[in-house]
C-alpha positions as CSV (number, residue, x, y, z in Angstrom):
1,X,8.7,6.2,-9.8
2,X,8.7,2.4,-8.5
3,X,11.4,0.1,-8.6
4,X,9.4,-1.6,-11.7
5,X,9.6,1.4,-13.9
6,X,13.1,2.5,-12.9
7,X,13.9,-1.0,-14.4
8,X,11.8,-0.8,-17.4
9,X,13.2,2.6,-18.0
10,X,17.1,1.7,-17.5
11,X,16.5,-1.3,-19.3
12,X,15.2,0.2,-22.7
13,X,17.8,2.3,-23.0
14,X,20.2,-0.7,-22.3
15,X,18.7,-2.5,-25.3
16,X,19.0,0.9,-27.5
17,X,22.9,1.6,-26.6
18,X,23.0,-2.3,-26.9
19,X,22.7,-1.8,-30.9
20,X,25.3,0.7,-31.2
21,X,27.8,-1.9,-28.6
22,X,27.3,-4.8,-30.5
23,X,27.8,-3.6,-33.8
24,X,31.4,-3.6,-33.1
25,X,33.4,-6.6,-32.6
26,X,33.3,-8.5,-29.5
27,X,36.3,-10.9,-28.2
28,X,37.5,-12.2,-25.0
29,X,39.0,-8.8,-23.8
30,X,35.7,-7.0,-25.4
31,X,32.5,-5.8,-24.3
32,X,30.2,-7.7,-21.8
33,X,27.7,-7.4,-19.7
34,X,24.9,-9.6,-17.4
35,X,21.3,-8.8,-18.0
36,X,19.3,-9.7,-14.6
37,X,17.3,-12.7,-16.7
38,X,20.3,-14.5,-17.8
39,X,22.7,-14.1,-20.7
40,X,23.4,-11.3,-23.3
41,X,24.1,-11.3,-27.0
42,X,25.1,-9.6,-29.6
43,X,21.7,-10.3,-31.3
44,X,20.0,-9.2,-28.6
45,X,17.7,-12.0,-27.8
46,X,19.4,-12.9,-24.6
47,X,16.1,-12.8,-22.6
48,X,14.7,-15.6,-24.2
49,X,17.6,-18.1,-24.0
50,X,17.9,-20.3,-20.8
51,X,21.5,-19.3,-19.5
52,X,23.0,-22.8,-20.4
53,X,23.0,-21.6,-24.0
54,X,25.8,-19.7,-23.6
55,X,26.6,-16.7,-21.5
56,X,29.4,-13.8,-22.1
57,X,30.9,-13.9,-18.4
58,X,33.9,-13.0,-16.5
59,X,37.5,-14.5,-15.7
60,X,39.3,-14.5,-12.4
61,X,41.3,-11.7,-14.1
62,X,38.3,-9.7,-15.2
63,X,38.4,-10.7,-19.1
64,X,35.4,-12.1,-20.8
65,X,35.1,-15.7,-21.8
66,X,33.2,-17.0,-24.7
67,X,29.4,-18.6,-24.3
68,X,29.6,-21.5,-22.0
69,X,27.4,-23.9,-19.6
70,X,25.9,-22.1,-16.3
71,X,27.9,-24.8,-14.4
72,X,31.2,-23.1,-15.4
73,X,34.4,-23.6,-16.0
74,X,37.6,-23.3,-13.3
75,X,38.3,-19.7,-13.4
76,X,35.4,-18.2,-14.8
77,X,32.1,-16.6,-13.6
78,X,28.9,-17.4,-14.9
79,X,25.2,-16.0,-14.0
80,X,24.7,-17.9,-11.0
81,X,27.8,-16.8,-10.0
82,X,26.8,-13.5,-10.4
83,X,23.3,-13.7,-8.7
84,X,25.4,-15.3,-5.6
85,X,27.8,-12.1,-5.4
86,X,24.8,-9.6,-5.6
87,X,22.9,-11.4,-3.5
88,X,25.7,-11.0,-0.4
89,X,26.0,-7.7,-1.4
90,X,22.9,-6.6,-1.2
91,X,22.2,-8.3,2.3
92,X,25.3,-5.9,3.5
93,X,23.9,-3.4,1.6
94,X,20.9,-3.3,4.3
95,X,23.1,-2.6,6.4
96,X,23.0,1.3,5.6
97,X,20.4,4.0,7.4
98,X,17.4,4.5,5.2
99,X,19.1,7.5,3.5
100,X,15.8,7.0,0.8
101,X,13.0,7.5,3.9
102,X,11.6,10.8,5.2
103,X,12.2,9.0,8.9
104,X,16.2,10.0,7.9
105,X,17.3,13.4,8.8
106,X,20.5,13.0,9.5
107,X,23.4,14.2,7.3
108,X,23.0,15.8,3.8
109,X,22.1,12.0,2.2
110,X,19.5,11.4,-0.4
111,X,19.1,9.1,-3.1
112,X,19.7,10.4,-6.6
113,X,17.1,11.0,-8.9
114,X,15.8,8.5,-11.2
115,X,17.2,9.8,-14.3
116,X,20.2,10.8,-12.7
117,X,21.5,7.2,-11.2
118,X,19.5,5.4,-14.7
119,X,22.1,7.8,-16.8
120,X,24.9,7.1,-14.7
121,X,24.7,3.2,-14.9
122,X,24.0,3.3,-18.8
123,X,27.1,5.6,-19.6
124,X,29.0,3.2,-17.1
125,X,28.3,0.4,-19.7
126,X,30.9,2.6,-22.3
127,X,32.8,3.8,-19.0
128,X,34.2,7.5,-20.6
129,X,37.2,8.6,-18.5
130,X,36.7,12.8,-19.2
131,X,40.5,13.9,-18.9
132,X,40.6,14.2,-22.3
133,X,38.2,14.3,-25.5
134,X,40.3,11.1,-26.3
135,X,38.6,9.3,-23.6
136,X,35.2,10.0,-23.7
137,X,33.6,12.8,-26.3
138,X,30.0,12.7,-25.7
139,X,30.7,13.1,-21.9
140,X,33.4,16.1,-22.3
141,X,30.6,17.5,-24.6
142,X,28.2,17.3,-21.5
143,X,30.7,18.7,-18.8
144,X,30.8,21.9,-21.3
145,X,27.1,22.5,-21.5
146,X,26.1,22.2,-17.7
147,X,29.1,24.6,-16.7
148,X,27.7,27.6,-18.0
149,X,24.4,27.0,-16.8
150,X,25.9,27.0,-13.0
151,X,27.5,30.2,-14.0
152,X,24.6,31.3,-15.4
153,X,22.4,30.6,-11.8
154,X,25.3,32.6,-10.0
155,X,24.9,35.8,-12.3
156,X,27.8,35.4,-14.1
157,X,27.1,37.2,-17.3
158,X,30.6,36.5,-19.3
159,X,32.6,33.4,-19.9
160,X,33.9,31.7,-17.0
161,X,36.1,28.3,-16.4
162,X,35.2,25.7,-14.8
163,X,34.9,22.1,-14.7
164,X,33.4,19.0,-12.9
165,X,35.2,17.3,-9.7
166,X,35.1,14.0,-7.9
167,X,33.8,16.4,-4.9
168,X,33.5,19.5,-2.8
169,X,36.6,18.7,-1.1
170,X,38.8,18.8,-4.8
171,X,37.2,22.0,-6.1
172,X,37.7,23.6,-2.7
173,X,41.5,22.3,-2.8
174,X,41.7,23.6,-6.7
175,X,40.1,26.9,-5.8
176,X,43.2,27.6,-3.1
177,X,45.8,26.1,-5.6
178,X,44.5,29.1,-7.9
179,X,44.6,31.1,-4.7
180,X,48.0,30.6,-4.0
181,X,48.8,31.1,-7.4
182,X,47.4,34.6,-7.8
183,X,49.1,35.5,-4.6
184,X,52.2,33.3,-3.7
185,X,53.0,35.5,-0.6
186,X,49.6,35.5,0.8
187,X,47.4,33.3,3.1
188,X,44.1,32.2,3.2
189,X,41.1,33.2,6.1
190,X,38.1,31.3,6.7
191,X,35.8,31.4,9.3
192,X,35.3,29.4,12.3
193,X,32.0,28.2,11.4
194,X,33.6,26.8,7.8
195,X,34.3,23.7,6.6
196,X,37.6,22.0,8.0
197,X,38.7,21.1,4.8
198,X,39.6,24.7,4.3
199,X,42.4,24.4,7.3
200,X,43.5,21.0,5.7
201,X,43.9,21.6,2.0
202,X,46.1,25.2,3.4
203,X,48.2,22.6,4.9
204,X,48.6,20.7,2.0
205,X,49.7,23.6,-0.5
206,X,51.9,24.9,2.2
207,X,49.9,28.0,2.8
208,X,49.4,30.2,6.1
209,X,45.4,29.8,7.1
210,X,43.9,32.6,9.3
211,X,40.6,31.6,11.3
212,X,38.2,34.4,11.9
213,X,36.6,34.6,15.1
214,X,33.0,34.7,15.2
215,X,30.8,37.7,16.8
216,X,27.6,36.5,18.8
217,X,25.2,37.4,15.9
218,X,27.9,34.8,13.9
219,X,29.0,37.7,11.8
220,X,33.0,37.3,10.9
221,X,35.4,39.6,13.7
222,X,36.6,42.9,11.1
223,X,39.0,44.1,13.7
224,X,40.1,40.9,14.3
225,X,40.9,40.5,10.0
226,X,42.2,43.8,9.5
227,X,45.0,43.0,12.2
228,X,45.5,40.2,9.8
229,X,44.7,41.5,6.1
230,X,48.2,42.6,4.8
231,X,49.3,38.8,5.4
232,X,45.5,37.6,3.5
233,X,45.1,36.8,-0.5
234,X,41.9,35.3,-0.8
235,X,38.9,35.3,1.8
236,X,37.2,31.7,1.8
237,X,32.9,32.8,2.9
238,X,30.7,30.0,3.3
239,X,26.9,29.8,2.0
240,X,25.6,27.5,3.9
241,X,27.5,26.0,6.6
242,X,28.0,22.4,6.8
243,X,27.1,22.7,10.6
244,X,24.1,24.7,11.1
245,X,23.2,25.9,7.7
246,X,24.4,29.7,8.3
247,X,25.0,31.7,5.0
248,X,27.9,34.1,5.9
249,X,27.6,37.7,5.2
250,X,28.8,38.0,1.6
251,X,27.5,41.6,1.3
252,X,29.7,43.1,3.9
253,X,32.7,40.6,2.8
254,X,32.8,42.1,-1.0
255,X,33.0,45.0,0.7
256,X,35.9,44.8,2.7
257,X,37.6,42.6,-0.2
258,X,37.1,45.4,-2.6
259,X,38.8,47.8,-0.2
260,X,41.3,45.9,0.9
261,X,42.6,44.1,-2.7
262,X,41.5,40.8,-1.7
263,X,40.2,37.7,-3.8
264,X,36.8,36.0,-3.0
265,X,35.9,32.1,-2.6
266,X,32.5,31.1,-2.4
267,X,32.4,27.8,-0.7
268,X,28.7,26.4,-1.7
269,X,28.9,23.4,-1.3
270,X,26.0,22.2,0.4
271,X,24.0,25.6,0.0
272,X,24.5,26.4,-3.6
273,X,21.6,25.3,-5.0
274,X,19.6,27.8,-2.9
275,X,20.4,30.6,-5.4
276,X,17.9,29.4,-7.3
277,X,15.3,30.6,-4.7
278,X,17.0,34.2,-3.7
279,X,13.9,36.2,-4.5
280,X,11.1,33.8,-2.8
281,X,11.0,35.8,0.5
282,X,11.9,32.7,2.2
283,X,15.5,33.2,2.4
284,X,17.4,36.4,3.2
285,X,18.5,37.5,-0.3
286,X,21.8,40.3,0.6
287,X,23.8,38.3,0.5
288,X,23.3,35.5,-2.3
289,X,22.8,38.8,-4.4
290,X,26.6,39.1,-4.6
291,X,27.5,35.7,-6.2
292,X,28.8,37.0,-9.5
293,X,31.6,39.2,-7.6
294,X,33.1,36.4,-6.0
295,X,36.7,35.3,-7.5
296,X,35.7,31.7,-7.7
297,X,32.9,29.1,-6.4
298,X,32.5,25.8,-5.7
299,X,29.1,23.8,-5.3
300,X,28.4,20.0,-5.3
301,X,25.5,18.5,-7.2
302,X,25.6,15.2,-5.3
303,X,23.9,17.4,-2.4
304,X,21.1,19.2,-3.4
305,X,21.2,18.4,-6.9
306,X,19.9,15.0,-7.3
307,X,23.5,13.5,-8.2
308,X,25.2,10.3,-7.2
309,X,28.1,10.7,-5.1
310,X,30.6,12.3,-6.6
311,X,29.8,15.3,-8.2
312,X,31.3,18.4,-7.7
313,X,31.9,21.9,-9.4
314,X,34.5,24.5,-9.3
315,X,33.6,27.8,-11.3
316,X,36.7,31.0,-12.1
317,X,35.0,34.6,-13.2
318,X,37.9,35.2,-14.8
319,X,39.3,32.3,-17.4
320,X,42.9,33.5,-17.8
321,X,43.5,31.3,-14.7
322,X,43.6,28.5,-16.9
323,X,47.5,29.6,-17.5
324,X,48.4,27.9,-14.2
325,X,47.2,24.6,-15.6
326,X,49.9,24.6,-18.7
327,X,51.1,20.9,-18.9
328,X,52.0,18.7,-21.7
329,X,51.0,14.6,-22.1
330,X,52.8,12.8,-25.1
331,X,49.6,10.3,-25.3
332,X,46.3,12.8,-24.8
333,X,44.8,15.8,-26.5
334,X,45.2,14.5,-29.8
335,X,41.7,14.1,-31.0
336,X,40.8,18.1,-31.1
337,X,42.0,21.7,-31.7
338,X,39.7,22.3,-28.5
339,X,40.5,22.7,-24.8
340,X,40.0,19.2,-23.3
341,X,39.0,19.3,-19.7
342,X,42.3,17.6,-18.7
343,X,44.3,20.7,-19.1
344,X,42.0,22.9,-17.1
345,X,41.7,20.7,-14.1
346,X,44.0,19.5,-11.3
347,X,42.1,15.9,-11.4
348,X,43.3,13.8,-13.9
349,X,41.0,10.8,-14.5
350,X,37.5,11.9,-13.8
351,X,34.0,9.7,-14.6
352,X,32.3,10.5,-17.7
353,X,29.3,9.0,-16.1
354,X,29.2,11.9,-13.8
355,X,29.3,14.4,-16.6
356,X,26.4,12.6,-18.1
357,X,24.4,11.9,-15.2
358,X,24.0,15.8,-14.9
359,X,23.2,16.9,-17.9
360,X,20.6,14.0,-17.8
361,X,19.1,16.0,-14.1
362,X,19.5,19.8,-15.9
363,X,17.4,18.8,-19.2
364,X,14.6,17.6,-16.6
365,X,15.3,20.4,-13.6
366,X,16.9,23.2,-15.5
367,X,18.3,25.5,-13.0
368,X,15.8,28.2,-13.7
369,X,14.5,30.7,-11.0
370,X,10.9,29.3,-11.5
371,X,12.1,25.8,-12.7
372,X,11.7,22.3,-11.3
373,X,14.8,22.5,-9.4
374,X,13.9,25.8,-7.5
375,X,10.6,24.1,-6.6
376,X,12.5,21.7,-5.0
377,X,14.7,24.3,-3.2
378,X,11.3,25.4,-1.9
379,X,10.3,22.2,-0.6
380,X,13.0,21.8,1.1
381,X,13.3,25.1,3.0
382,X,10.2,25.1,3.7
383,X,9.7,21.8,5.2
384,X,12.8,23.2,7.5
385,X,10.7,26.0,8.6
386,X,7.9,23.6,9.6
387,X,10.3,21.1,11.3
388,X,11.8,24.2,13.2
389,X,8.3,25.4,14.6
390,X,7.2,22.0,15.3
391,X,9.9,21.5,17.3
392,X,9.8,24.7,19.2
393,X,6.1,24.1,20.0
394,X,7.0,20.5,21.7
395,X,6.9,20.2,25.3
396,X,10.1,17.9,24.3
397,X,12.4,20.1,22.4
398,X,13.4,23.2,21.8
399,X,15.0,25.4,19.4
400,X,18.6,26.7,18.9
401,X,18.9,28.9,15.9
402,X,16.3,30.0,13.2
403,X,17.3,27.8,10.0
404,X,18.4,29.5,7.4
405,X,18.3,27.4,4.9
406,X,17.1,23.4,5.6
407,X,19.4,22.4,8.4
408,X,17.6,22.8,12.1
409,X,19.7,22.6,15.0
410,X,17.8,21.8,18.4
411,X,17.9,20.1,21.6
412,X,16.3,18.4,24.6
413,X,13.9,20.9,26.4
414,X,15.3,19.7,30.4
415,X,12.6,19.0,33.1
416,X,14.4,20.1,36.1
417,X,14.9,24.1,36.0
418,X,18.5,23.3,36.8
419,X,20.7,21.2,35.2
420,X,24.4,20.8,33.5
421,X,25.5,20.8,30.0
422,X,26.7,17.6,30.3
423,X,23.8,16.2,31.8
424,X,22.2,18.4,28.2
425,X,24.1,16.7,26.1
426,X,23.6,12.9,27.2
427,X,20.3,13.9,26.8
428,X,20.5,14.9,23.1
429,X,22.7,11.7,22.7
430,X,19.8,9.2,23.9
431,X,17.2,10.6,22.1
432,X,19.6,9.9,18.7
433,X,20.3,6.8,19.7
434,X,17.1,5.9,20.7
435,X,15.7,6.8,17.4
436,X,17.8,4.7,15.8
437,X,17.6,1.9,17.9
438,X,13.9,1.7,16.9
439,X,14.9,1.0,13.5
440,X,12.0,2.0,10.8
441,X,10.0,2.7,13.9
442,X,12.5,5.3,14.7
443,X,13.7,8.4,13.3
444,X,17.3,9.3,12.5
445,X,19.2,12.7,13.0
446,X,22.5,13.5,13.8
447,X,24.6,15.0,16.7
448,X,26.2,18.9,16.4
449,X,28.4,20.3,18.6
450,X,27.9,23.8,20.1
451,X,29.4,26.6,22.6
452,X,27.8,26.3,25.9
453,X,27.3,30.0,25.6
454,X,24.8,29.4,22.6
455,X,22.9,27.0,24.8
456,X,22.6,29.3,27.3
457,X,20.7,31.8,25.3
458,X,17.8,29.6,25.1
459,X,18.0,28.0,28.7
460,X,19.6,31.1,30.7
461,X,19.9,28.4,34.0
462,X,22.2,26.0,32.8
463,X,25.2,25.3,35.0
464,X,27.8,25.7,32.0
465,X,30.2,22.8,33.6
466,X,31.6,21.9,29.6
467,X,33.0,24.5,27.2
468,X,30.5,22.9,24.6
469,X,27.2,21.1,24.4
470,X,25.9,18.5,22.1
471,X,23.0,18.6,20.8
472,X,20.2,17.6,17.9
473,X,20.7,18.7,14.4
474,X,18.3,17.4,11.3
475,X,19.0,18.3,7.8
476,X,15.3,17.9,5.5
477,X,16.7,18.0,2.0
478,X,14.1,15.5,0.5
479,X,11.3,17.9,-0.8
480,X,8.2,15.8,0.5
481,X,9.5,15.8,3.7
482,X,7.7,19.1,4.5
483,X,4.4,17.0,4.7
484,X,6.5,14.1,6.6
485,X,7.1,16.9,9.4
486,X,4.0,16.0,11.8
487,X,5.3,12.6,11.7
488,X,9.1,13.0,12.0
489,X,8.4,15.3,15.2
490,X,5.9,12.2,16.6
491,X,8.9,10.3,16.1
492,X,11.1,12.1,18.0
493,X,8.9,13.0,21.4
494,X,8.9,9.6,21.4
495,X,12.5,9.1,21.5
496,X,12.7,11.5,24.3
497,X,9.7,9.8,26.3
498,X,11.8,6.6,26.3
């Protein structure tokens, strides 16, 4: 969709929620809002005054003022005003990597969907808070009906709880607050490969955090968590590291948490969303086959699911953890008998826009095994699995580790049969910066850190003179990026050639 019909299609909708705005008083601490042509009022017909026929605008102190000249009045802000502030901000707006352009394959950044950010900006105009039904009904109403429908794509068959989040990083933190709730004494293990946040948020609930040591094949250490596992509550596994895309081994996990009386957190974050595409023959499916015995699971939609930053999702199997939420407010949860979302969730004032912009994404991409959204998933890995062989067939690059799911780690293929891994990884570092320096000429990845001894799997000579190397990493989560591959790897060779 162009930028012309993204506008044409926001703007309709403005007009129609318009109606219902305006047909309630409007005063000096009321509603307001600029339209892009000039002025807006209640009637509607703002687009056809000139903006000296009186504007709604804004004080120094955020209030709105009554309709006044363009030229203003001390303290106010009128429409030129306005066209002056965007104007700046949009110059330092450009100042951003082309997150939008198949040229960026960076870190996990991609514009929202059309109907996604178009939903998000109308519900802003209302601006529904969904701590409470109080604040925002329509929106709570919306954060019910997507929750099951995750629960649903994880093959939960019963009634779970759950709730929205501000991001990955709060539902991760909540999950381990319900953690350390079902097991007070108890720590929490992660892997090495996991997301840091795991060692932080243990730190900030005052828990123990064990780090499990990593095998060569990246399998988890048993011996080294059975030493451990009378000290362990919960067992945080990972699908889809943040890193280099690795889905841990969730079939062998269950296992050993079954036997061992352990809980189960699914942190799926980034890779969530693959689920959808389990049985495609493109991913290995052992292990996403266990998502419904996990204790608890977290996925963001501003990833993979076509959300605006921040979206995320925390998901319990078994609802009577909503006990540990008890709390009381003497000024919410008066307008319904019902649950309101404030009393199952740690966050307190959360954006109703978020809530909305989702369910907006789900009626269009339903997350359906042979839905829109799983086509997407597709795209996505597959346009990994292109990038990773193109890249392994360049006389510039070669690969590290087979993706797994759309992240492709890789590095500079040296000329001289004998060389450092510090020499390696000022190598890697030019050809990123180069690519960037070319600017849309260029091509935009990101840096990853590695063992040496990885490295040295796939260039047996190098003189390991640093515990770790960096190299290339790119992460193709925009769908038509598969076709964009040819191109992205032209890019790159020539950020190597100089």
């Amino acid at each position: 969709m162009n930028s012309s019909n993204r506008i044409d299609l926001l703007k309709k909708a403005v007009d129609s929620l318009e109606r219902w705005l305006f047909s309630y008083p409007v005063s000096d601490s009321g509603i307001a809002k600029q339209h892009t042509a000039g002025t807006l009022s209640p009637d509607n017909s703002s687009t056809n005054k000139n903006a000296s026929e009186g504007s709604v605008s804004y004080n120094d102190r955020g209030n709105t003022t009554s309709p006044r000249s363009e030229e203003g009045e001390s303290g106010t802000i009128c429409t030129r005003d306005a066209e002056n502030v965007l104007s700046m901000l949009t110059d330092r707006l450009k100042g951003n990597y082309p997150f939008h352009s198949n040229v960026y394959a960076g870190q996990m950044l991609k514009p929202p969907h059309d109907i996604a950010w178009a939903a998000y900006a109308l519900t802003m105009l209302i601006n529904p808070n969904n701590h409470a039904l109080d604040g925002g009904p329509p929106t709570s109403e919306m954060e019910k009906e997507v929750i099951p429908a995750f629960a649903r794509m994880f093959g939960f068959k019963h009634t779970v709880l759950g709730h929205l989040t501000s991001s990955g990083t709060i539902a991760n933190l909540e999950a381990l607050w319900i953690a350390r709730n079902e097991h007070p004494d108890k720590g929490i293990a992660f892997s090495k490969q996991s997301h840091y946040t795991h060692e932080r948020m243990c730190n900030v609930l005052g828990m123990k955090s064990f780090q499990i040591p990593l095998l060569e094949d990246g399998k988890w250490d048993f011996h080294y968590l059975e030493s451990v596992s009378d000290q362990i509550g919960t067992l945080v596994v990972t699908m889809g590291t943040t890193g280099a895309g690795r889905v841990e081994p969730l079939h062998e996990i269950i296992n050993f948490a079954k036997n061992n009386g352990k809980r189960v957190h699914l942190d799926a974050a980034y890779g969530g969303y693959f689920k959808l595409i389990e049985q495609s023959g493109l991913i290995h499916p052992e292990a996403w086959a266990c998502t419904a015995e996990a204790d608890s699971i977290v996925i963001d939609p501003h990833k993979h699911g076509l959300q605006p930053y921040g979206c995320g999702c925390v998901l319990f199997k078994d609802p009577s953890v909503g006990r540990y939420y008890k709390h009381d407010s003497p000024y919410t949860y008066f307008s319904s008998e019902e649950l309101h979302l404030g009393e199952i969730s740690l966050e307190c004032s959360r954006a109703g826009a978020a809530a909305a912009a989702l369910w907006a994404t789900l009626q269009m991409f339903p997350l359906a095994e042979n839905g829109k959204m799983a086509e997407i998933m597709l795209d996505c890995r597959k346009a990994a699995l292109h990038f990773s062989e193109a890249v392994n067939q360049s006389l510039y690059f070669k690969m590290l580790y087979r993706p797994e799911l759309d992240i492709v780690v890789y590095s500079v293929q040296p000329s001289d049969p004998r060389f450092t891994a510090s020499a390696l990884s000022r190598m890697n570092t030019k050809v990123f910066q180069r690519g960037m320096d070319k600017g849309s000429d260029g091509v935009f990845v990101s840096l990853f850190t590695v063992p040496s001894s990885d490295v040295s799997t796939i260039f047996p000579e190098i003189i390991a003179d640093t515990p770790t190397i960096t190299v290339l990493r790119s992460v193709l989560m925009k769908p038509d990026q598969q076709a964009y591959v040819p191109e992205l790897v032209r890019r790159l060779e020539a950020a190597a050639r100089g």
